[in-house]
N, C-alpha and C positions, 0 to 999 in steps of 0.2 A: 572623442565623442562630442556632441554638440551640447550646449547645454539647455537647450529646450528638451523637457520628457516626452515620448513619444506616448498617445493613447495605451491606455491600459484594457486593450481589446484579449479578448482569454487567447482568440485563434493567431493572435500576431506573437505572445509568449507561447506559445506550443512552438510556435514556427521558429522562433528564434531560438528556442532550447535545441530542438532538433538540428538545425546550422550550425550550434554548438557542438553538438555530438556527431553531427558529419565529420567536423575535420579529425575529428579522434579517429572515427572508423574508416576512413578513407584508405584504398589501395596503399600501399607502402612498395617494398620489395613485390617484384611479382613470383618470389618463391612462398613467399606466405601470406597473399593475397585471399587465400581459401579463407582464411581464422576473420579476416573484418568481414568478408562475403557473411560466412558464420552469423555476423554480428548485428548485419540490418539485416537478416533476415528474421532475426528472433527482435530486431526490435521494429521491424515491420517498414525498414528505412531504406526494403532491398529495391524500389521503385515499383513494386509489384501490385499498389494500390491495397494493401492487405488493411485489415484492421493493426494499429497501433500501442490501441491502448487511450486512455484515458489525461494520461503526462498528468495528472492531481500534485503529485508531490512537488512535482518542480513549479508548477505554478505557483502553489501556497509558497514557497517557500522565494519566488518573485515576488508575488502580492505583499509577505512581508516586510520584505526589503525597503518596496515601494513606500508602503504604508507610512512608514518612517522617513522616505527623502524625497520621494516623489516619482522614483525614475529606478527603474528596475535592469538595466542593462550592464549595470556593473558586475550584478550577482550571475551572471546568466552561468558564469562557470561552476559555478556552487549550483544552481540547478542544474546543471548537465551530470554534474559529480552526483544527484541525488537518483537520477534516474538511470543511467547504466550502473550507480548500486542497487537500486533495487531488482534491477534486471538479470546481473549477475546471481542474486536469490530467484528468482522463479526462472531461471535453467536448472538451473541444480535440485528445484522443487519438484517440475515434472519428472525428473528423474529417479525423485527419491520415492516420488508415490504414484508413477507408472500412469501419468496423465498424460494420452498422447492426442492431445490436442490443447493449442494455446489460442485467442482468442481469435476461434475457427477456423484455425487451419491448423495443417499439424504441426507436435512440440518440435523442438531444433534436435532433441534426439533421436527422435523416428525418422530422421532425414538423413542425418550424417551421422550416427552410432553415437554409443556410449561417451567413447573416450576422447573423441572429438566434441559433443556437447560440455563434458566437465570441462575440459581444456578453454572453449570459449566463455562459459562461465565465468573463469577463472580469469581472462580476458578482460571481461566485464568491469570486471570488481578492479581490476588493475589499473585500465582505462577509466577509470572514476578516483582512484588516485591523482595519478595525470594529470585530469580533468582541472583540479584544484591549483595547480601550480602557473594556471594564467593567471590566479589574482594577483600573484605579486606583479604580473605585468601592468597588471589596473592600478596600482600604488597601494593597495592594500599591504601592513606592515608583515614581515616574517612573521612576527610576535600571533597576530591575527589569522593570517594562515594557519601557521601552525595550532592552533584552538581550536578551527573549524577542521585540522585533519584528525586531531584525537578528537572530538565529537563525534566524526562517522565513525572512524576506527570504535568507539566505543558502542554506537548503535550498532555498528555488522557483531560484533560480541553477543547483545542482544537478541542479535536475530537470530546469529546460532542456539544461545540456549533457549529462547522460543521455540525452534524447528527441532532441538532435542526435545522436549519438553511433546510437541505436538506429535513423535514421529512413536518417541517410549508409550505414551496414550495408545496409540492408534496397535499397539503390539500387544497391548491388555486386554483381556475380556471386560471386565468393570470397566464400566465409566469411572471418568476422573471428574472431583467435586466441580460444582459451578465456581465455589474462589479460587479452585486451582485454573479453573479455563480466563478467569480474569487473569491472571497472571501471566498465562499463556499470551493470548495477546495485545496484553501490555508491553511483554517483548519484542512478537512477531511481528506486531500490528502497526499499535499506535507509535511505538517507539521513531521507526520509520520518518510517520507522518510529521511528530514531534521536532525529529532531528531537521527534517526539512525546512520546518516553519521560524526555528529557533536559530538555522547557518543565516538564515536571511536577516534576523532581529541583530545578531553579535556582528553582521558583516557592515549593517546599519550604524549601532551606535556601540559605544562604552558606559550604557546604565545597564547594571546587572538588574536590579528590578524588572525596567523593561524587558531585559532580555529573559526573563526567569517567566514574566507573563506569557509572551510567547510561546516558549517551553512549556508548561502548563493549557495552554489555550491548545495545541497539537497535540500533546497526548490527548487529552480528551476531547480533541475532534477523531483519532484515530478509533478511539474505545467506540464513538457513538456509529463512527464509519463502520467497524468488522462487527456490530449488532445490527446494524442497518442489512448488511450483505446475507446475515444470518437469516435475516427473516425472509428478504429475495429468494433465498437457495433454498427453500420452503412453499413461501404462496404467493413468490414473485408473479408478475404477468411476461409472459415470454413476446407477448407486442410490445412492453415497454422497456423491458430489460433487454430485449434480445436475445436470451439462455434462454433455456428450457428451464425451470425451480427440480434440479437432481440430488439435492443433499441427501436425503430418505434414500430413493433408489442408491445411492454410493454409500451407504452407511455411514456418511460425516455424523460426527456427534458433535456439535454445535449449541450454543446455547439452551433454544428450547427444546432440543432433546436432551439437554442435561438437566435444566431446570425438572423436564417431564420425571426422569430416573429419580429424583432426589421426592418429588412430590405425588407421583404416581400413589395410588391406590394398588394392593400385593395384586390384581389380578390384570390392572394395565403395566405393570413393572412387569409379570410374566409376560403378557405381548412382545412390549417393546423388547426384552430379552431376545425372543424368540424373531423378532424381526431381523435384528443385528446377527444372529447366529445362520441368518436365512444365507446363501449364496447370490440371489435372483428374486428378489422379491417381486410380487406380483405387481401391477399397477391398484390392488384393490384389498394388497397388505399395505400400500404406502397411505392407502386412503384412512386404513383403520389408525396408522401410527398416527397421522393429521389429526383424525379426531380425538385418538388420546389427549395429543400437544394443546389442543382446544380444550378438551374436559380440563387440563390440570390447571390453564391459567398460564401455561408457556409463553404462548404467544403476545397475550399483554404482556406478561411481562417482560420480556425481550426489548418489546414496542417499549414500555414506559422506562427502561435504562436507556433505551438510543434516546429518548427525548432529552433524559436527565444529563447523560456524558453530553449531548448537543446544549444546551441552556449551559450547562456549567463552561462549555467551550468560548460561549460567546460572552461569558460575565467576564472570561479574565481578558477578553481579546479589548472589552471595553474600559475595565480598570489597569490596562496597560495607560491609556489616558493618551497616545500617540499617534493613535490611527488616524488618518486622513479620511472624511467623509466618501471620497469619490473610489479609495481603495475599496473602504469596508461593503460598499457594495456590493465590488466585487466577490470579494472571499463571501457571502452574506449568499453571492449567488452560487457561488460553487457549492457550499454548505446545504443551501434548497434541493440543487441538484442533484447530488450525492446522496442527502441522506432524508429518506422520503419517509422514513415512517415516522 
């Protein structure tokens, strides 16, 4: 590599993560050529011009690396590693909860079945091991590798009991409390986003403080992220999100319909009851649950924890004391962009 750092443009690390994860999913044998076919097609890399996705995680988790050295191309394997793990969980997600469409088009299940989607999942998650195993080629020590493999190994843990945690809920009639849904994800969620930000901090330096800032500035950008998403999948705008706002019509119970259970008044607690027990709600039941979520104060509330996990996010990213002016911009813009409310 040269040692000039190349710009810290968003769309040049999308692009170079994705180059990263070509050579992973590339044709191999042509007897099982099908399983990487599989693979960009659920990560949208099958040439088809499909939507992608967002790549968040692997960027922060560039942006930090950056942050600290200047030059973000040494980690690109540790964000490759961060994003076919997370992708290996939403195969295996639309499956669990029979969503057959991924970012508008259909899920990798509805395409090629069951047993072939788990199988690529499973792919996934493999191939983001793998992934890991060019740092040593970058001179990165065993000693360090291996920390940044028990890190993910330790968030995919996480995420499992998240997605126990969210899948047991979802089997119950009661809601589950609002500090249990913090918990939820904190696993699912920011854990994720956390582990992302923090491979990039430890791949950087050897100050654990630093890297403990990090660590801390990711969870609670993820917390402010999945309440951010909460209130979109609510009274999103479908001209700037692009989705339709479906949480209500799907019966997700999501923050402010949890907040709403917990703080409802006995005769909107029957509604909302009544909503959730409905099969097909109408478009003009989903209107009544909205106004509930208004009367009870849901909605600020939701809005003023995304603000509060976002401030808390940026005070540790600054008492890290490391960041390079021209990164924090960027992470600063990603953070605007993401999390709107």
């Amino acid at each position: 590599m040269t040692t000039t750092a190349p710009p810290l443009e968003i769309a040049s690390l999308i692009a170079e993560t994705e180059a990263e994860i070509r050579r992973l999913v590339a044709d191999g044998d042509p007897a099982t050529a099908g399983v990487y076919e599989m693979c960009r097609y659920h990560l949208g890399l099958d040439g088809s011009g499909a939507p992608s996705g967002k790549r968040m995680r692997p960027v922060l988790g560039l942006l930090a690396y950056a942050s600290i050295t200047g030059d973000y191309r040494p980690a690109l394997p540790g964000a490759a590693a961060v994003e076919l793990g997370h992708n290996f969980s939403l195969v295996h997600d639309d499956i669990e909860d029979g969503d057959r469409e991924r970012r508008h088009r259909p899920s990798l299940w509805t395409v090629y079945g069951v047993p072939q989607a788990i199988n690529t999942g499973d792919m996934l998650f493999t191939l983001s091991r793998i992934a890991l195993h060019r740092l040593t080629e970058l001179g990165f020590s065993d000693a360090k590798v291996l920390r940044l493999m028990r890190l993910y190994d330790e968030t995919c843990r996480l995420l499992c009991e998240g997605q126990y945690i969210d899948i047991a809920a979802s089997e119950q009639e009661a809601p589950i409390s609002v500090e249990r849904y913090f918990d939820m994800i904190g696993r699912k969620t920011a854990a994720l986003i956390s582990a992302s930000i923090e491979a990039g901090a430890l791949l950087a330096t050897d100050d654990e403080a630093v890297i403990a800032r990090y660590r801390r500035f990711g969870w609670a950008l993820g917390i402010a992220f999945q309440l951010n998403d909460d209130l979109l999948g609510i009274w999103g705008s479908e001209e700037i999100t692009g989705k339709e706002p479906t949480d209500l019509a799907r019966h997700k119970k999501t923050l402010p319909v949890l907040y709403a259970f917990e703080h409802a008044g006995p005769e909107d607690r029957a509604r909302l009851e009544a909503h959730y027990r409905d099969p097909a709600p109408s478009p003009a039941a989903v209107a009544e649950v909205v106004a509930i979520l208004e009367r009870t104060g849901a909605r600020e509330y939701t809005r003023s924890e995304a603000r509060r996990y976002r401030d808390e996010a940026l005070a540790e990213l600054a008492a890290a004391g490391v960041v390079r002016d021209d990164v924090r911009a960027k992470i600063e813009e990603i953070i605007v962009s993401v999390i709107s409310a």
